[in-house]
N, C-alpha and C positions, 0 to 999 in steps of 0.2 A: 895715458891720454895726453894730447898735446896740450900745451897754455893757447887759451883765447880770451880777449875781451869778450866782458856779458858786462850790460847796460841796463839800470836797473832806475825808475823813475819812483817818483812820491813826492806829494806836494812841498813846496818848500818851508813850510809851519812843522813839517815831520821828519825833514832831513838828516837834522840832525838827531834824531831816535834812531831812526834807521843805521847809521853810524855807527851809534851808541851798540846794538845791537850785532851788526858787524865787527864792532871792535873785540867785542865780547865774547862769541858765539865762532863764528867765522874760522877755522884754524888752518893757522898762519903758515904751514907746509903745503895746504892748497892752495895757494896766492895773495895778492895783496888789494887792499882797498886805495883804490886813488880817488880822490877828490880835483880835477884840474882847476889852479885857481891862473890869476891874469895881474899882473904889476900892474896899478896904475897912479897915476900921476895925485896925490891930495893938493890942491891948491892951499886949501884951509891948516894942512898940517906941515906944507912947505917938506914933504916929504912923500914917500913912495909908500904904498900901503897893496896890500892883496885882497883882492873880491875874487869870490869863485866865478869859474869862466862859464857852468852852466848850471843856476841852481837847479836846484828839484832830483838833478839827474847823477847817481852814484855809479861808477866804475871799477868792476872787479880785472884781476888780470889771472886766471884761475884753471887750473885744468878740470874742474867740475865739469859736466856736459850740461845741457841745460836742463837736461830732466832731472839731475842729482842738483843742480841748484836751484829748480824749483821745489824739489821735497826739504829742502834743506831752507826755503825760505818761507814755506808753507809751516814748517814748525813754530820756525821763530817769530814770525811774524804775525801769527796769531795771539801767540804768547806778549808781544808789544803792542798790540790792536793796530800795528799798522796795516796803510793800503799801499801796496808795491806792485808798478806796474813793469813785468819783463818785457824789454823790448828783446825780440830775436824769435827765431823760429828752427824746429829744426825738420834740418833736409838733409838729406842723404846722398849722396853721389856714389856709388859702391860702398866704402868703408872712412870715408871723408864724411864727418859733419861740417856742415855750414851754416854761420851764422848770418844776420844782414849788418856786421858790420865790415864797410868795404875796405879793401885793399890800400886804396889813400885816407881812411881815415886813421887804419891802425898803425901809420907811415907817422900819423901826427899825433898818435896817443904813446906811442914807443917813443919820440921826440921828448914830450912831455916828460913820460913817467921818466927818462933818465935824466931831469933833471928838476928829481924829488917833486910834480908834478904841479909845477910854476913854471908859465908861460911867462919868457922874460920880457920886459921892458927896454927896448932899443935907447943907450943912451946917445 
């Protein structure tokens, strides 16, 4: 199966569990977790510091399909009492699955992830 982003939401008080959980659980020959974070500017630290660029919301990069990464997050995630919500759906076009993520977004998540998934800061 081909690699695709799956988009995976949870409050941001549980984010980092869910992480935790994917760090753990997750295996790394299926793909990888990205977190997008955003340089920005600390006035107060007179230096450049990194905030995530959407919390709440985690990013796989995975050839799981989305039924194998829902059974696969239906395990674990019970097992950490999280609540995870999948964005995406699946469709079928003949033997193409589809996700809803678009075409210019995975233009700007492929941007990111090759560049360890820090959106940089124009000096």
């Amino acid at each position: 199966m081909a690699f695709a982003y799956r988009v995976l939401y949870t409050q941001v008080t549980e984010q980092d569990k869910l992480i935790g959980v994917l760090k753990r659980y997750f295996p790394k020959e299926h793909g990888t977790l990205m977190l997008p974070r955003v340089e920005i500017w600390r006035r107060d630290m007179r230096d450049i510091a990194e905030q995530r660029l959407f919390p709440g919301y985690v990013f796989l990069y995975t050839d799981y399909s989305l039924v194998d990464l829902h059974t696969f997050l239906k395990r674990y995630a019970r097992e950490a009492s999280l609540r995870i919500k999948e964005l995406g759906f699946l469709r079928r076009e003949g033997d193409i699955e589809l996700s809803d993520v678009q075409p210019m977004e995975v233009e700007f998540l492929d941007h990111i992830r090759s560049y360890d998934g820090i959106f940089k800061m124009s000096l």
